[in-house]
C-alpha positions, 0 to 999 in steps of 0.5 A: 608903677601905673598898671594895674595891681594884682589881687596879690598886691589887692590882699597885701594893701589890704592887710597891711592897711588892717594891722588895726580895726579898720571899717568896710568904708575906711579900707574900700576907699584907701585901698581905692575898691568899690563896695563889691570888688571890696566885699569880695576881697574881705569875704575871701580874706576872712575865710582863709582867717588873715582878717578878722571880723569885730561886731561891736553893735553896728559898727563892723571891723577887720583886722589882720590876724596873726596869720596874715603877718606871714602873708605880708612878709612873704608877699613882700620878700617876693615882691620885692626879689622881683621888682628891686623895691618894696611893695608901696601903696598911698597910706 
């Protein structure tokens, strides 16, 4: 598939890629974001509380909450009655 995702998938890569504390720097390059598209998305996941924000000194992570479970799975479950596969990305 070599067009461009959707915020949806943006918010899934994302999410699935923090089932553990990830850093700002970790997730905006695996998920292949720059800082200010990355920002925003992690603002707006924050907020609707699918992410997670740990302060720990200097050092900054998200990881998914609970919540976001149900996102990835529905998310997945469309996805895929759509396209006849599972979503993927490169992790």
């Amino acid at each position: 598939m070599g067009e461009r995702r959707s915020q949806y998938e943006i918010y899934w890569e994302i999410l699935t890629f923090c089932k553990t504390g990830r850093s700002f720097t970790g997730i905006i390059n695996r998920c292949d974001l720059n800082s200010k598209t990355g920002q925003e998305y992690l603002e707006f996941l924050v907020g609707k509380g699918y992410l997670a924000v740990t302060k720990e000194g200097e050092k900054t992570t998200y990881a998914a909450t609970e919540k976001a479970a149900e996102y990835i799975t529905l998310f997945s479950r469309l996805y895929q009655s759509v396209f006849d596969e599972i979503p993927g990305f490169k992790l």
